[in-house]
C-alpha positions in Angstrom: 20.6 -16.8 7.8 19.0 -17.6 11.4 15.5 -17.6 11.9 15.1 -13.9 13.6 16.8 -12.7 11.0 14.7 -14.1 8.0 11.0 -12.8 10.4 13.0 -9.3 10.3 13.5 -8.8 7.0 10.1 -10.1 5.9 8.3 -8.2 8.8 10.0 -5.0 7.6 9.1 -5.7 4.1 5.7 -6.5 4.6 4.9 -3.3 7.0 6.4 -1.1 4.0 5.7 -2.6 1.0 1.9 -3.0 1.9 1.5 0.2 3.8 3.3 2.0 0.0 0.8 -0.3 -2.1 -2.3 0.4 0.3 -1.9 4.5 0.3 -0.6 4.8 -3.7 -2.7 1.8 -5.7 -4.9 3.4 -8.2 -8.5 2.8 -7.6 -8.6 0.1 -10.7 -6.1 -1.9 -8.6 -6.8 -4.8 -5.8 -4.4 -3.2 -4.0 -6.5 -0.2 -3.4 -6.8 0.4 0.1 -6.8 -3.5 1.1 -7.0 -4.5 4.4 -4.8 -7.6 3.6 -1.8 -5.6 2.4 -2.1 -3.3 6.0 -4.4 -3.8 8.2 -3.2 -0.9 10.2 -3.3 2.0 7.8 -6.0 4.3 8.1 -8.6 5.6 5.7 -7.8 9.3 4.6 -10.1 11.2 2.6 -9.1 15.0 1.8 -11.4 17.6 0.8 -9.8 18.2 -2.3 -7.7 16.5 -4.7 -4.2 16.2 -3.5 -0.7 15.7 -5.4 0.7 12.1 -5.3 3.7 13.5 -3.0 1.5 13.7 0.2 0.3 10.0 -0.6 4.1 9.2 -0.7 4.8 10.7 2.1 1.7 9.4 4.0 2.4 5.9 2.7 6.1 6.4 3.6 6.0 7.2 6.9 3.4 4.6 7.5 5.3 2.0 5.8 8.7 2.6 8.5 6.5 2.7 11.4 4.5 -0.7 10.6 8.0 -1.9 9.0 10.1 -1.4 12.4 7.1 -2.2 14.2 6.9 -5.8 12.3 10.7 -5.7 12.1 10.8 -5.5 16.0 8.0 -8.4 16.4 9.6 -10.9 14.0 13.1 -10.7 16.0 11.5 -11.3 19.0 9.3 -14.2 18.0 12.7 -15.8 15.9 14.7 -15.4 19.4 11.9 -17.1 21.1 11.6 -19.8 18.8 15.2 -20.3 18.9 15.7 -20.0 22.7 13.2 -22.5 23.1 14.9 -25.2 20.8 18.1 -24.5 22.5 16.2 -25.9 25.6 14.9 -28.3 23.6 17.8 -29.9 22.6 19.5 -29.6 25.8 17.7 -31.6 27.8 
């Protein structure tokens, strides 16, 4: 497995997995609503209680964007990185 590859897959898992933790960690949890797990996602507050579905969905939703945003970011810092040690070792 190259290196753009490996920065794909963990970019995608970390904008989904953290963005799902960050909107459906009870409040007991460190996970609740840490910036560390997703420092992009937002702090929603509804006027009244809602069912754990729209948290899903919210965290979903979320978690693809950040994913394919992180996803696209990691392939184009492995290609770097490898372009530039294909010059490397060329000259």
């Amino acid at each position: 497995m190259k290196l753009p590859e490996k920065l794909v897959i963990a970019g995608f898992s970390w904008g989904m997995i953290g963005s799902l933790l960050f909107y459906l960690s009870p409040m007991s949890w460190p996970t609740y609503e840490s910036m560390l797990l997703c420092p992009w996602c937002a702090y929603i507050d509804f006027f009244r209680p809602v069912p754990w579905t729209v948290w899903l969905r919210i965290g979903s939703i979320t978690g693809l964007l950040a994913g394919l945003a992180l996803a696209v970011l990691g392939a184009g810092i492995g290609f770097l990185v490898q372009w530039i040690r294909k010059q490397q070792t060329q000259t």
